[in-house]
C-alpha positions as CSV (number, residue, x, y, z in Angstrom):
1,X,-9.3,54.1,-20.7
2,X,-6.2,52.0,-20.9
3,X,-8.0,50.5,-24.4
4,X,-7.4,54.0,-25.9
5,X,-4.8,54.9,-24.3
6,X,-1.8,51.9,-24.6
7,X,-3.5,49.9,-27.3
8,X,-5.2,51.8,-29.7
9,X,-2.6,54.9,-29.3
10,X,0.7,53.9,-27.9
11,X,0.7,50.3,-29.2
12,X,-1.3,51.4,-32.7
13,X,1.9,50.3,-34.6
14,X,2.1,47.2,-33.4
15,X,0.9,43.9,-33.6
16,X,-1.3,43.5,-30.7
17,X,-2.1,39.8,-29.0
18,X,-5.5,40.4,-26.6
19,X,-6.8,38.3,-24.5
20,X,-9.6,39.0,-23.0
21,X,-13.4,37.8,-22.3
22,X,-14.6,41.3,-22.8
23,X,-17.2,41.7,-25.1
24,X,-17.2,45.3,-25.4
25,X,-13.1,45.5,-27.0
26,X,-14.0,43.6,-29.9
27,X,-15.2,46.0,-32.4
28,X,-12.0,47.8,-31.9
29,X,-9.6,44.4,-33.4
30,X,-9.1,44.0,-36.9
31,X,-9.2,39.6,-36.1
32,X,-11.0,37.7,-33.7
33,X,-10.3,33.9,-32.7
34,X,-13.2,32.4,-30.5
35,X,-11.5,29.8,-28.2
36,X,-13.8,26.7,-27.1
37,X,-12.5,24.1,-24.8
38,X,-8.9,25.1,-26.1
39,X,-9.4,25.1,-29.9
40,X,-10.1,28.0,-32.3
41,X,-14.0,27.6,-33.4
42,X,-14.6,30.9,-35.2
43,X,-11.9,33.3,-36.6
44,X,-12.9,37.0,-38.1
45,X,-13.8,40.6,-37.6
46,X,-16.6,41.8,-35.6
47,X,-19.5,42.3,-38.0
48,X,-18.7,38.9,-39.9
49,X,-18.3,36.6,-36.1
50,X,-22.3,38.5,-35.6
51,X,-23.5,37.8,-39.1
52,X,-22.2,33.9,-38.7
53,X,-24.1,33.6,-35.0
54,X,-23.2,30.5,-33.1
55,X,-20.5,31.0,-30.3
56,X,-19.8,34.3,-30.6
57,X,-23.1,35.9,-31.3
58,X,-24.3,33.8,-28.6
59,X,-21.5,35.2,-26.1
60,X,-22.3,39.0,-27.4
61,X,-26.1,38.5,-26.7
62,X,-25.7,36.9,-23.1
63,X,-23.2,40.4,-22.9
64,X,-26.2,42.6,-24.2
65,X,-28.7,41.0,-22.4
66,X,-26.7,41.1,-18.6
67,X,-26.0,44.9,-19.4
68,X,-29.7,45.3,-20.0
69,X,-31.1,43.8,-17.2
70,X,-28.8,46.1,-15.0
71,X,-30.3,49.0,-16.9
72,X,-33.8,48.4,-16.6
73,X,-34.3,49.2,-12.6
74,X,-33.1,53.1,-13.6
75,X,-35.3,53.3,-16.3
76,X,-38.2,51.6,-15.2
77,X,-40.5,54.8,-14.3
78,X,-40.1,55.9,-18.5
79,X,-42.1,52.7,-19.3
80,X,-45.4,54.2,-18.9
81,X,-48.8,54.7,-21.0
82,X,-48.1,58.5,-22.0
83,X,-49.5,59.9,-17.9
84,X,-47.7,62.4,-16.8
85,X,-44.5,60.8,-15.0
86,X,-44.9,63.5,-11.7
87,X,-48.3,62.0,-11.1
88,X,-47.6,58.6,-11.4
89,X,-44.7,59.1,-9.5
90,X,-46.8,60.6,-6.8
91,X,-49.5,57.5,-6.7
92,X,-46.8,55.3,-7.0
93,X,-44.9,56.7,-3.8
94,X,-47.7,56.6,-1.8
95,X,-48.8,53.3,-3.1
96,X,-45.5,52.2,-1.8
97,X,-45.6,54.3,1.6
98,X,-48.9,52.1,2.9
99,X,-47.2,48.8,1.5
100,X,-44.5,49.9,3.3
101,X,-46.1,50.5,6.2
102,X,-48.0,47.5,6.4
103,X,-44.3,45.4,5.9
104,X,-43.2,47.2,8.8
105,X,-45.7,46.5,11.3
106,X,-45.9,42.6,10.0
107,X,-42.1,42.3,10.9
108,X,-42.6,44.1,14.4
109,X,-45.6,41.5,15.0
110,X,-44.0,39.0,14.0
111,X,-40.4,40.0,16.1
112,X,-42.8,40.3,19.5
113,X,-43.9,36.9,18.9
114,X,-40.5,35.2,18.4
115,X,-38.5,34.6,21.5
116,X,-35.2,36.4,22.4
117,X,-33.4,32.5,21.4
118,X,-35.2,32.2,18.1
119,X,-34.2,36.0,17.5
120,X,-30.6,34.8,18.2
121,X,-30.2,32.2,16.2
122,X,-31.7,34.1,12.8
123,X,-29.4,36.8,14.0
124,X,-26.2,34.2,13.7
125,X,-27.5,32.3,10.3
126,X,-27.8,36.0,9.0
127,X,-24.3,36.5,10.1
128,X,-22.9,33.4,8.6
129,X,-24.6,33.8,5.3
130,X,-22.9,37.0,5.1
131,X,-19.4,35.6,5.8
132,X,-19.9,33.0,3.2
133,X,-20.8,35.6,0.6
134,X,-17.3,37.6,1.5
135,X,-14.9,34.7,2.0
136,X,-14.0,34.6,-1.8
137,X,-10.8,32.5,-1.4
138,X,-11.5,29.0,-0.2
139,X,-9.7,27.1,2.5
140,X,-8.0,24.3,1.1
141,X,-8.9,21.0,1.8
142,X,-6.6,18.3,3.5
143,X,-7.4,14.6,3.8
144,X,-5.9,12.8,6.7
145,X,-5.4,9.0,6.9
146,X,-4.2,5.7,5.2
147,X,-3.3,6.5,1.2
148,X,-5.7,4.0,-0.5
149,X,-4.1,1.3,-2.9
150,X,-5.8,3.1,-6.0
151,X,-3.8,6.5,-5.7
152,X,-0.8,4.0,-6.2
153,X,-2.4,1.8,-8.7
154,X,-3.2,5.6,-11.0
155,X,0.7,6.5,-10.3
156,X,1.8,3.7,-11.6
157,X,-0.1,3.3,-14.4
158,X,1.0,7.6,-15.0
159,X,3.9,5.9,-16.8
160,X,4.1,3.3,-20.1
161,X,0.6,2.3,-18.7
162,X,2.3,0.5,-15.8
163,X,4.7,-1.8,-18.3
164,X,7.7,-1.1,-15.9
165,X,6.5,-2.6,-12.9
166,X,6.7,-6.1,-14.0
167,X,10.9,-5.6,-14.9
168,X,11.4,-3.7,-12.3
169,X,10.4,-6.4,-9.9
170,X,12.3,-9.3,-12.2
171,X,15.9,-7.2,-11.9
172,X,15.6,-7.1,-8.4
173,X,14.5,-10.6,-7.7
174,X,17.1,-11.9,-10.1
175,X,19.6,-9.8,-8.3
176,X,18.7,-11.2,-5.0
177,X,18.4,-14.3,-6.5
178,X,22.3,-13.8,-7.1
179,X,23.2,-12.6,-4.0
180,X,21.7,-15.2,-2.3
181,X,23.5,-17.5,-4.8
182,X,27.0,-16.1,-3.9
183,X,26.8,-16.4,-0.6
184,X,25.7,-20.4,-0.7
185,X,28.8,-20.5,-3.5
186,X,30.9,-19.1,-0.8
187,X,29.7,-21.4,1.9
188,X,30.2,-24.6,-0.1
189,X,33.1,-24.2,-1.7
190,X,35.4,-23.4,1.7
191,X,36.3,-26.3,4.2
192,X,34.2,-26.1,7.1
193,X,36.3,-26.9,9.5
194,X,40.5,-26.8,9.2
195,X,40.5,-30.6,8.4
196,X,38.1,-30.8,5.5
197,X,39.7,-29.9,1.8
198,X,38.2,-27.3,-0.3
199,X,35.3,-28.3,-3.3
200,X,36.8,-25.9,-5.7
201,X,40.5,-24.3,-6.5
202,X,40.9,-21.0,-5.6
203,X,41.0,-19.6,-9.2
204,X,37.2,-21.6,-9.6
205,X,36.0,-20.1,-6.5
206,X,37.0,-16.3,-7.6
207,X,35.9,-16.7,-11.2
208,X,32.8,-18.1,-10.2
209,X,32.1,-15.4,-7.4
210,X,33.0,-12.7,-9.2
211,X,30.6,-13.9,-12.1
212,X,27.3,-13.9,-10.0
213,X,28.9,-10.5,-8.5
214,X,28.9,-9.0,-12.1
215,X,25.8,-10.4,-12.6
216,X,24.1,-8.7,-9.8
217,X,25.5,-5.4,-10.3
218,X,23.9,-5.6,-13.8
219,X,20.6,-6.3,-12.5
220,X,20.6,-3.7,-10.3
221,X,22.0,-0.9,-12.1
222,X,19.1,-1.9,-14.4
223,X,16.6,-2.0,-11.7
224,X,18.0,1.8,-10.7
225,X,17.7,2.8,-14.9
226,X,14.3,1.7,-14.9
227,X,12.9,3.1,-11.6
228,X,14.4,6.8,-13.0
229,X,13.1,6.1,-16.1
230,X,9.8,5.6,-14.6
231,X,9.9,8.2,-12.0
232,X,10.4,10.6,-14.5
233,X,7.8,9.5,-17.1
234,X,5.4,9.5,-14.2
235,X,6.3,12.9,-12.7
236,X,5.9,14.7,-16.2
237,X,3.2,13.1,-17.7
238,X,1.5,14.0,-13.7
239,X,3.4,17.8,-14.4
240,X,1.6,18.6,-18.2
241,X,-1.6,17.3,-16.8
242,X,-1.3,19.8,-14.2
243,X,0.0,22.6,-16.5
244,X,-2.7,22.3,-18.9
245,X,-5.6,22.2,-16.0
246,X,-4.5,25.2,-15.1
247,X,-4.6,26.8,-18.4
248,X,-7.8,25.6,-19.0
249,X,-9.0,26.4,-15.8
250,X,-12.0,29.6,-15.8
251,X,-11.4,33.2,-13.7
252,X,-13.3,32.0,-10.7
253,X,-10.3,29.4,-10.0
254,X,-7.8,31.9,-9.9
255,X,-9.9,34.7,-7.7
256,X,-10.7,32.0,-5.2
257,X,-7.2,30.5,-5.7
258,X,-3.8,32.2,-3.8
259,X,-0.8,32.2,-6.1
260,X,1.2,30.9,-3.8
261,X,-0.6,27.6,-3.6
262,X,-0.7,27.2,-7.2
263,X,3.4,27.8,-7.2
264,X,3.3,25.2,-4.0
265,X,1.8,22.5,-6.4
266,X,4.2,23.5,-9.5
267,X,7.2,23.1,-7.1
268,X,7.5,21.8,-3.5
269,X,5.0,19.2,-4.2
270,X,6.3,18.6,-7.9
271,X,9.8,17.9,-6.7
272,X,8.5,14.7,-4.0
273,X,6.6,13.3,-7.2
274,X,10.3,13.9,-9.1
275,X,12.5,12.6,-6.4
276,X,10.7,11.2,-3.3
277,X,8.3,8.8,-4.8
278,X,9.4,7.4,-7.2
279,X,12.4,5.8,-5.2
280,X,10.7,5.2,-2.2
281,X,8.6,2.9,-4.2
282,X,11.4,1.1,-5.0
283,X,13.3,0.9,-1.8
284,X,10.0,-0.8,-0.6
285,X,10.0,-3.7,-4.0
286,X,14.0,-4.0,-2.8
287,X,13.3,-4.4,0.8
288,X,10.1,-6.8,0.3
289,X,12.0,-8.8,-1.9
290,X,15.0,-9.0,0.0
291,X,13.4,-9.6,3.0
292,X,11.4,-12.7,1.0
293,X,14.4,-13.8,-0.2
294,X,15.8,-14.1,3.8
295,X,12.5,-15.7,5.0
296,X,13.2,-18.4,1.9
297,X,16.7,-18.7,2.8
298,X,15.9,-19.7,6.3
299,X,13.2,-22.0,6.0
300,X,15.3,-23.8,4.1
301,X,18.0,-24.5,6.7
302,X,15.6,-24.7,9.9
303,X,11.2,-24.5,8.6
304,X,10.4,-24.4,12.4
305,X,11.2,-20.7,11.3
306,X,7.8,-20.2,10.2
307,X,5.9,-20.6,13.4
308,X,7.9,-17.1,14.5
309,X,7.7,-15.3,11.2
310,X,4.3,-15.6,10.3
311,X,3.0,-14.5,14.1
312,X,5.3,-11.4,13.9
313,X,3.9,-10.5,10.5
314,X,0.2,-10.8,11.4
315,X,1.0,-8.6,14.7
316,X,3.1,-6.0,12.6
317,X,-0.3,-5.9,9.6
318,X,-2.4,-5.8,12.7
319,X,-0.6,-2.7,14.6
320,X,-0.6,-0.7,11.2
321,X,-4.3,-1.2,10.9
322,X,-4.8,0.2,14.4
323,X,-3.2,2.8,13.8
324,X,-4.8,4.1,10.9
325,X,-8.0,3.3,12.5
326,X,-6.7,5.5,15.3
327,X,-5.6,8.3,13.3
C-alpha cells in the first residue's frame, strides 16, 4: 500500500533510494544492487539479477519457497486423486475424530498416572518456555570483577599498534629523572649550615636550575601531547569499529536491541574511552614512576629503607587480590 502509494505515485518523479530486504518490491525498481557482507555483488533489473542466478536468485527462491510452505496447509485438501473432495472430507474427518479420540484418552491416562508434583513442574517449564518465546529484547549482560590485563593490552595496541607506550614512559622518566636532579642540584650547591660557603655562585646555581626546570617542562608537555595523541587514536579507531558493527549488524540485533542502549554505547560510554581512560592511564605511568623514582631516591641515602617498603607493597598486592576475590 505505501509501495503504490508514496513511491510509485507521489515520489514517481523522483529518484528513489530503497532499502529494503523485501523480495516482493523488486520488480517494481528500474536498478537493483545486491549487497553481500558490505560490497555490491550483483547490480541490474529484475528479470536480468534471475537470469544471472547466484545471490539474488538464490534470495528470490528461499522468498518463494517460505511463501509456499505457508500456503500449502490451506490448500492441502485440493491435492487429491480426482474423489470427490465432500467425501474425502467426510472420511478424513472421521478418520481424525477416532485419532482424536484415542490422543485424548492417552493424555488423561497418562495425567492420572503423574503425581500432582510432576504435573507442577511440567506446568512451570511450560510456563517458562513460553516467556522465553515472548521476551524478544534481551537483558543485557554485566561482568563484575577485576579487568583482566588483556582488555588493557587490546586498548593499547587500539592505537599506532601500541608504538606510544614505550615514549610515553621515556618522557616521564626523563622528567622525573630531572626533577629528582634539581632538587639534589639545589641541596648541593647551598651551605648546609650558616658557616659553610656555597659550591656554586648564585648566577650558576639559577642557570643551572632553571635549565633542568626547562627541561622537565619539555618532557612533560610531551608526555601530555602524546597521551592525547594516543587517547584519541584509541578512542576513534574503538568509535569506527563500533559504527561500522552496527551497520553491518542484521534486523534481529535491532528488534532485540533498545535504542537507547545503542545511543548509551555511542555516547556516555564513548566519552570515558575519549576522556577518562586514556588519562587515567597515564596518571597511573606518572605516579608509578614517580613513586619509583622516591623509593630510588631513598635507598640511596638510608637502604635500611627497603625492609619497610617492600613489606608494605606485598601487603597492599595482597589486600587488592582479596578483594577481588571477595567481590
Amino acid at each position: 500500500m505505501e509501495l503504490q502509494e508514496f513511491i510509485l505515485t507521489a515520489l514517481a518523479a523522483k529518484t528513489v533510494i530503497f532499502v529494503t530486504h523485501q523480495v516482493e518490491f523488486l520488480p517494481a525498481a528500474d536498478m537493483i544492487l545486491v549487497l553481500k557482507e558490505g560490497r555490491i555483488v550483483q547490480a541490474g533489473q529484475y528479470d536480468e539479477l534471475l537470469q544471472a542466478g547466484t545471490d539474488f536468485k538464490a534470495l528470490v527462491s528461499a522468498h518463494h519457497e517460505a511463501i509456499e510452505s505457508m500456503d500449502i496447509p490451506n490448500h492441502s485438501s485440493e491435492d487429491s486423486d480426482g474423489s470427490n473432495p465432500r467425501d474425502a472430507s467426510v472420511v478424513f474427518g472421521k478418520r481424525c475424530d477416532s485419532i482424536g479420540n484415542n490422543i485424548v484418552s492417552l493424555v488423561k491416562e497418562v495425567k492420572e498416572g503423574l503425581s500432582a508434583q510432576d504435573q507442577k513442574a511440567i506446568k512451570e517449564k511450560k510456563k517458562a518456555k513460553r516467556s522465553r518465546k515472548k521476551q524478544l529484547v534481551q537483558e543485557e549482560e554485566r561482568e563484575r570483577g577485576k579487568v583482566s590485563m588483556k582488555v588493557y593490552l587490546s586498548y593499547m595496541a587500539a592505537a599506532y599498534k601500541g608504538l606510544l607506550i614505550p615514549p610515553i614512559i621515556l618522557a616521564q622518566t626523563l622528567f622525573q629523572v630531572l626533577q629528582i636532579a634539581s632538587n639534589w642540584w639545589m641541596a648541593w650547591a647551598n651551605p648546609q649550615t650558616p658557616g659553610d660557603k656555597p659550591r656554586a655562585s648564585s648566577m650558576l646555581l639559577l642557570v643551572v636550575y632553571m635549565a633542568l626546570a626547562f627541561g622537565s617542562s619539555c618532557f612533560i608537555f610531551v608526555r601530555a601531547v602524546l597521551v592525547a595523541t594516543f587517547g584519541l587514536a584509541a578512542a576513534q579507531k574503538l568509535f569506527l569499529k563500533m559504527l561500522l558493527s552496527v551497520f553491518r549488524a542484521p534486523m534481529s540485533f535491532f528488534d532485540s536491541t533498545p535504542a537507547g542502549r545503542i545511543l548509551n554505547r555511542v555516547s556516555v560510554d564513548q566519552s570515558v574511552v575519549d576522556l577518562d581512560i586514556p588519562f587515567r592511564l597515564g596518571g597511573f605511568a606518572s605516579t608509578t614512576i614517580q613513586l619509583l623514582g622516591i623509593v630510588g631516591v631513598m635507598t640511596q641515602v638510608t637502604w635500611q629503607i627497603l625492609f619497610l617498603v617492600v613489606p608494605m607493597a606485598i601487603a597492599c598486592l595482597w589486600m587488592q587480590v582479596t578483594d577481588d576475590l571477595l567481590a
